[in-house]
ROLOZA-967415 format. One line per field, with one value per atom (N, C-alpha, C, O): x, y, z negated; atom name; residue in three letters. Coordinates in Angstrom, 1 decimal. Each point is the difference from the previous one (the first is absolute). Layout:
residues N
c1 X;...
c2 Y;...
c3 Z;...
atom CA;...
type ALA;...
//
This chain:
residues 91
c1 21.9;-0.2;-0.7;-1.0;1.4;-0.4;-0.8;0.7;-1.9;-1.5;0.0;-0.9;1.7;-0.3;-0.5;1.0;-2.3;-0.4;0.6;-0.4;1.3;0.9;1.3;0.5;-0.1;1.1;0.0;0.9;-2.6;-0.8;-0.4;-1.1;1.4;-1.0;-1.3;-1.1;2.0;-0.9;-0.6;-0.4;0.3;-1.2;-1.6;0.0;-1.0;-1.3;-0.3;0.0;-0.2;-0.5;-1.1;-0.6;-0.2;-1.6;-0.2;1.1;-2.0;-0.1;-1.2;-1.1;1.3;-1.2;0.3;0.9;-2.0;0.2;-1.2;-1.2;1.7;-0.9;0.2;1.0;-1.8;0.3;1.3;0.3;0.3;1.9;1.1;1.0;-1.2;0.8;0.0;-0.8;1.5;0.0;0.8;1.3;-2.3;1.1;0.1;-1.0;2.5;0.2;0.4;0.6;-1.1;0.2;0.4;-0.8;2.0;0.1;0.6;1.0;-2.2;0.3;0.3;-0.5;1.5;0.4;0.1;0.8;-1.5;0.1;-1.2;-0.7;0.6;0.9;0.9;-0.2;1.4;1.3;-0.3;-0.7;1.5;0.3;-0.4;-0.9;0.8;-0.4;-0.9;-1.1;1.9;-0.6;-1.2;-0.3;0.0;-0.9;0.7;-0.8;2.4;0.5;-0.4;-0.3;0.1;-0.5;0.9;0.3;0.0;0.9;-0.7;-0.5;0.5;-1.2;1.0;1.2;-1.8;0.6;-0.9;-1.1;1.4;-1.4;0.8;1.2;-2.2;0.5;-0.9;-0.8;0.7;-0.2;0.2;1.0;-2.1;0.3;-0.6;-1.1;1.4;-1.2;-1.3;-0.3;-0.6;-0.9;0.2;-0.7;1.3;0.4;0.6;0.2;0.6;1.4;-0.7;-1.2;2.0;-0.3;0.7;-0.1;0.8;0.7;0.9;0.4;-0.4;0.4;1.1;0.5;0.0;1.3;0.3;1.3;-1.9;0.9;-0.8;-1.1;1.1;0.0;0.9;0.9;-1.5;0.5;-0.1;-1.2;1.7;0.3;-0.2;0.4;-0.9;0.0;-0.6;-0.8;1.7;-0.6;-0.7;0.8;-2.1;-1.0;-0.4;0.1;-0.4;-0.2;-1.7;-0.4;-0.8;-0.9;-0.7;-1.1;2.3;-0.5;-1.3;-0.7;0.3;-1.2;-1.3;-1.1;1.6;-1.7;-0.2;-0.6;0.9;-0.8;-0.6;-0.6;0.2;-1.4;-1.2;-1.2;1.6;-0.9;-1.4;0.3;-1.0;-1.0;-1.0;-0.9;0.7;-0.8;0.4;-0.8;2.2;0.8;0.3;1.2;-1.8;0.0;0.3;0.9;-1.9;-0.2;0.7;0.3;0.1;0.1;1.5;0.3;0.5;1.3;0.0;-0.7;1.8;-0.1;-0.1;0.2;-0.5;-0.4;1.6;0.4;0.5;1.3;-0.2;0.8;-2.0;-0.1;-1.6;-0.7;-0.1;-1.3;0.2;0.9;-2.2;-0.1;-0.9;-1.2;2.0;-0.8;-0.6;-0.6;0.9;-0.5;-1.3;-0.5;0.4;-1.1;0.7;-0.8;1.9;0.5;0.6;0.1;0.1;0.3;1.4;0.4;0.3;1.1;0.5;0.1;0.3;0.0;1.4;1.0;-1.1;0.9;0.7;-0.3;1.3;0.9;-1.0;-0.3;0.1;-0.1;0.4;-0.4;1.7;0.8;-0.5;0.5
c2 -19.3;0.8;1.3;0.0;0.9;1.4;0.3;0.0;0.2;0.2;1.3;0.3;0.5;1.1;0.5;0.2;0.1;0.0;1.4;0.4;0.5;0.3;-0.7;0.3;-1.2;-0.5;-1.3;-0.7;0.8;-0.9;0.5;-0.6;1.5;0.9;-0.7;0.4;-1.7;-0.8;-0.9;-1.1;1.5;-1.5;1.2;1.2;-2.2;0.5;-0.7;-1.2;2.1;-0.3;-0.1;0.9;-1.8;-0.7;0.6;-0.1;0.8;0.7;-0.4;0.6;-1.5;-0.2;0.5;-0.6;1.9;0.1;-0.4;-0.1;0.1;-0.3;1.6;0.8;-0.6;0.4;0.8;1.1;-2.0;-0.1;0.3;0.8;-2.0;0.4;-0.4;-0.8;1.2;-0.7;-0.9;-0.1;-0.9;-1.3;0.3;0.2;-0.3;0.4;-1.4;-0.8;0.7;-1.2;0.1;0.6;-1.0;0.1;-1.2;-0.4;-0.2;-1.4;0.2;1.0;-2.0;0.5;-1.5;-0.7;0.3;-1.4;-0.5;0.9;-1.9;-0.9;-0.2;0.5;-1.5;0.4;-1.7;-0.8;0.3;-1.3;-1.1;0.2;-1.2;-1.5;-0.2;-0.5;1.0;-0.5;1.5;0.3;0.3;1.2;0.6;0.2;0.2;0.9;1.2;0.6;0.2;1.1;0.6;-0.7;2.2;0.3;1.1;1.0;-1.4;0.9;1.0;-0.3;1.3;1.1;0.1;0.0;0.1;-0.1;1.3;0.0;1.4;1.0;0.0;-0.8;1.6;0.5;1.7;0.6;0.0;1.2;0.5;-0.4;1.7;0.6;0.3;-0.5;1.1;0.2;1.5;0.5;0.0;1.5;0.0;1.1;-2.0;0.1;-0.6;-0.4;0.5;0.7;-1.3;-0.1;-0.7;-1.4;-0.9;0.1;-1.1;-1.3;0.6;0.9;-0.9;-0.1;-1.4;-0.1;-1.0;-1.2;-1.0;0.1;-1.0;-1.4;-0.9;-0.2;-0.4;-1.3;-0.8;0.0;-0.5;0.0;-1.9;-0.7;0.0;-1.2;-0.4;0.7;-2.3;0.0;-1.2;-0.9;0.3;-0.6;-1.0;0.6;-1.6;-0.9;0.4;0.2;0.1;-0.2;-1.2;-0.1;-0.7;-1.1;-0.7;-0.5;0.4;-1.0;1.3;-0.3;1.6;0.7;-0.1;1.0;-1.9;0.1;-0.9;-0.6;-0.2;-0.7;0.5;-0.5;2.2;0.5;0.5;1.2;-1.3;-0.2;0.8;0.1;0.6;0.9;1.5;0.9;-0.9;1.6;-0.3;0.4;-1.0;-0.2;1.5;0.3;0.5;1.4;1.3;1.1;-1.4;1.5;-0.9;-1.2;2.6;-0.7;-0.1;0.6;-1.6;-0.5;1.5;1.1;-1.1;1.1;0.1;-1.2;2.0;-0.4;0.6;-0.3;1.1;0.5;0.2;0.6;-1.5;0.7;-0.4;-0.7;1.4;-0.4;-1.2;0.0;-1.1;-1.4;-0.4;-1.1;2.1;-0.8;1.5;0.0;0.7;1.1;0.9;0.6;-0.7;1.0;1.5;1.1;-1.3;1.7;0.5;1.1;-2.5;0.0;-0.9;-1.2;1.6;-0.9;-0.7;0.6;-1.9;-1.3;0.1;1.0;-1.7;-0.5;-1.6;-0.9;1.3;-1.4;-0.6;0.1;-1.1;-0.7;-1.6;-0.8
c3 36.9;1.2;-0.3;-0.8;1.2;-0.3;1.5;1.0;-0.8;1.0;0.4;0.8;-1.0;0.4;1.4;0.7;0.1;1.1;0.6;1.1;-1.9;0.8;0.5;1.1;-1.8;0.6;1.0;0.4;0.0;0.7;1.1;0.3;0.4;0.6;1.1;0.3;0.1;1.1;-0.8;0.3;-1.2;-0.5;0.2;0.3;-0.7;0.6;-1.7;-0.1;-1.0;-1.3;0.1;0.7;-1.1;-0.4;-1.3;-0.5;-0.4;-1.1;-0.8;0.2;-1.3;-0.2;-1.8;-0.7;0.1;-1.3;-1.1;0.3;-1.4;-0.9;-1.2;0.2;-1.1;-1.2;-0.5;-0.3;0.4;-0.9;1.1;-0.2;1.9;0.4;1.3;0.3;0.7;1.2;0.7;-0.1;1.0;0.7;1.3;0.7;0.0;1.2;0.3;-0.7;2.1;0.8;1.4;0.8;-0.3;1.7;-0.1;-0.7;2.1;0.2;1.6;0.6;0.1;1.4;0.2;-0.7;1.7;0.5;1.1;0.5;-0.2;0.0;1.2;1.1;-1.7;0.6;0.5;-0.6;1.8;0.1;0.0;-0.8;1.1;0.0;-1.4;0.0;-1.2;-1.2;-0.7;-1.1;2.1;-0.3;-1.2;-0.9;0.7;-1.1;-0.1;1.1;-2.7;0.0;-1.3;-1.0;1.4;-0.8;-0.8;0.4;-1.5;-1.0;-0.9;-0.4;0.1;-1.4;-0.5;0.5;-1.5;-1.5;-0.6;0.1;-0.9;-0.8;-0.9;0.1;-1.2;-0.6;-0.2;0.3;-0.9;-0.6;-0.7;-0.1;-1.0;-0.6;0.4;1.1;-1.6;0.9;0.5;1.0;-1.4;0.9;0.5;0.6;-0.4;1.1;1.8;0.2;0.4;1.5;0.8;1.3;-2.1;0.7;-1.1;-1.1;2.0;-1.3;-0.8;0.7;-1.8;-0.9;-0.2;0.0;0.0;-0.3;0.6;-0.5;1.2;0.8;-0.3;-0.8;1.8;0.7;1.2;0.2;0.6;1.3;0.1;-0.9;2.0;-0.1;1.7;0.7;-0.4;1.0;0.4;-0.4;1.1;-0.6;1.2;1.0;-0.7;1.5;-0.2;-1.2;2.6;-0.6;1.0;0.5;-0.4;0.8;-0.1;0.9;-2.5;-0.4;0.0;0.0;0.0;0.4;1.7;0.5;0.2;1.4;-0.8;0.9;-2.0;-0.1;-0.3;0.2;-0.9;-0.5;0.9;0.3;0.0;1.1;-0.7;0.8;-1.8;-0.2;0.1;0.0;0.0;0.4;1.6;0.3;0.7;1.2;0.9;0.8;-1.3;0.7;-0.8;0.5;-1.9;-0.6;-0.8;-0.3;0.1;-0.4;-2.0;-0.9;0.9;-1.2;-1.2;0.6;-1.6;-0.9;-0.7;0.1;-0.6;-0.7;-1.8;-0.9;0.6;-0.8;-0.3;0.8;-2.3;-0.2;-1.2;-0.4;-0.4;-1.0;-0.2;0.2;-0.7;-0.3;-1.2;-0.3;-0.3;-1.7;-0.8;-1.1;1.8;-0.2;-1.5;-0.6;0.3;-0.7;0.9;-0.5;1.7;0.3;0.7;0.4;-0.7;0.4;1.3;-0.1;1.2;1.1;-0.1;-0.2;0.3;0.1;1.0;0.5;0.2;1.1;0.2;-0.7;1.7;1.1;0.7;1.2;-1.5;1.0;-0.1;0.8
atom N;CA;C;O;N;CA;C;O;N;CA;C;O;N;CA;C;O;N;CA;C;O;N;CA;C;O;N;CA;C;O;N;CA;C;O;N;CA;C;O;N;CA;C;O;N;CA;C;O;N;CA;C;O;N;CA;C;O;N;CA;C;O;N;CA;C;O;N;CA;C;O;N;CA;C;O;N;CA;C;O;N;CA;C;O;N;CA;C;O;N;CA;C;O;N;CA;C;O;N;CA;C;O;N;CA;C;O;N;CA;C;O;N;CA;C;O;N;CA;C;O;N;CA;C;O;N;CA;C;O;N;CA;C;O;N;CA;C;O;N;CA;C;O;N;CA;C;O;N;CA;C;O;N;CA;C;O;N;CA;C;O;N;CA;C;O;N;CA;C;O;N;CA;C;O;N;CA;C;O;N;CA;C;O;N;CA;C;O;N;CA;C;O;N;CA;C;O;N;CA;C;O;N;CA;C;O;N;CA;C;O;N;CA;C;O;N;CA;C;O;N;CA;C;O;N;CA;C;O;N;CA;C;O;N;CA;C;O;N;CA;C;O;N;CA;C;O;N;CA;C;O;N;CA;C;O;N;CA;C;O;N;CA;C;O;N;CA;C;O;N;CA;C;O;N;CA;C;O;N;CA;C;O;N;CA;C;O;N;CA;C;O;N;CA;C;O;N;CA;C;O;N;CA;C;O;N;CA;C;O;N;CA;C;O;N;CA;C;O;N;CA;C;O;N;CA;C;O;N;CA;C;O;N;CA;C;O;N;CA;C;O;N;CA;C;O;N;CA;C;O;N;CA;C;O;N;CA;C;O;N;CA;C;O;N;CA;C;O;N;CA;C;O;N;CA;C;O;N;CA;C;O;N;CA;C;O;N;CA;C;O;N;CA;C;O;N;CA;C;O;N;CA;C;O;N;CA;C;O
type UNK;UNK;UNK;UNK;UNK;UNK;UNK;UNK;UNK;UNK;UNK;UNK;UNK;UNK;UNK;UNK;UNK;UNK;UNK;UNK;UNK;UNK;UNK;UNK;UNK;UNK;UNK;UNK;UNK;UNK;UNK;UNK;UNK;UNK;UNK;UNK;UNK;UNK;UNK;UNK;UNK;UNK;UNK;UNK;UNK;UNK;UNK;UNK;UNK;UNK;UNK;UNK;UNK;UNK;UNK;UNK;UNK;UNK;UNK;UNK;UNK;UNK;UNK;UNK;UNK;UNK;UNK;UNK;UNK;UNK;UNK;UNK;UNK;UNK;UNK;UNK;UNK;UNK;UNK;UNK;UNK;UNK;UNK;UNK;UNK;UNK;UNK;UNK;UNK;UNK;UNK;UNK;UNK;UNK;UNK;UNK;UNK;UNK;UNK;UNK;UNK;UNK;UNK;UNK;UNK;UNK;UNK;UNK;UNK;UNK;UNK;UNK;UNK;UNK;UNK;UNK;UNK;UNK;UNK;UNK;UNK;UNK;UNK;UNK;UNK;UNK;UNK;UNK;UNK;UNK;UNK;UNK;UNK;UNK;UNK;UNK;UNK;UNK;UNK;UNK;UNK;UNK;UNK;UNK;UNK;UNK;UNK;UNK;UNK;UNK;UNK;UNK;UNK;UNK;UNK;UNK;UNK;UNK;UNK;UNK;UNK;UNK;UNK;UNK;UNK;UNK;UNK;UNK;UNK;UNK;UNK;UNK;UNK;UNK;UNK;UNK;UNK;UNK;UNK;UNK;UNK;UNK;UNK;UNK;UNK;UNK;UNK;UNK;UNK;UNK;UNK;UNK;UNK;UNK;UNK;UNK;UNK;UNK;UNK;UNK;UNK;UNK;UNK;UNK;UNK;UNK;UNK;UNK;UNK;UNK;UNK;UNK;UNK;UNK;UNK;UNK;UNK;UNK;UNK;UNK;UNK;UNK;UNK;UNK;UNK;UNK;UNK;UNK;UNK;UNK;UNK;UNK;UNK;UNK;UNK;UNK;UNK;UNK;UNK;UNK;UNK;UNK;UNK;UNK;UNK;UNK;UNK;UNK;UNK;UNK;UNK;UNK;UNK;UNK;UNK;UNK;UNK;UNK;UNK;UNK;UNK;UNK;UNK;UNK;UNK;UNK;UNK;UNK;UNK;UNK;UNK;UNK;UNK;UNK;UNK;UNK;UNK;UNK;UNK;UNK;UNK;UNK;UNK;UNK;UNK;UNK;UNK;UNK;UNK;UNK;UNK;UNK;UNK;UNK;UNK;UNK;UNK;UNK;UNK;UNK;UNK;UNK;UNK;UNK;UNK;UNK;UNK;UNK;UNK;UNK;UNK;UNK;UNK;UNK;UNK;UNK;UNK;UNK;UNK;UNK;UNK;UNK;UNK;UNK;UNK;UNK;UNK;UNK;UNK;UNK;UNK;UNK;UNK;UNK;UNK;UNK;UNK;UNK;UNK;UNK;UNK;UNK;UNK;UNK;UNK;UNK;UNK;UNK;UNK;UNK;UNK;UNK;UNK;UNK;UNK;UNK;UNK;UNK;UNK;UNK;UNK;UNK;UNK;UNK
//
């Protein structure tokens, strides 16, 4: 899949960069009975201005109504977890 957030115009990109390069995220949900969420994952250099290349996927998040410590603030989709500099995907 080619990300390009021009050829996206309605997505709402989440932008989280490191160092080397940037991760674009637009998550749009939840949809339905099974709480579906339809996510785009990008990538880009770090100069560039919007994803060049992703991937697209779509996700139930039926089992986080247990999560009881993100009660008030919404789930995080991107941080950095391992203290190198680079932010991860969080699904």
């Amino acid at each position: 899949m080619t990300a390009h957030a021009e050829l996206y115009p309605q997505m709402d990109w989440l932008k989280a960069a490191s160092k080397t390069f940037n991760l674009w995220i637009d998550a749009e949900g939840p949809f339905g009975s099974g709480k579906y969420w339809n996510i785009a994952v990008g990538l880009s250099g770090k100069r560039e201005t919007t994803p060049t290349r992703g991937v697209c996927f779509m996700t139930s998040a039926l089992g986080w109504l247990t999560l009881q410590h993100f009660k008030d603030v919404a789930l995080p989709w991107a941080d950095v977890l391992d203290s190198d500099g680079k932010p991860e995907l969080i699904v």
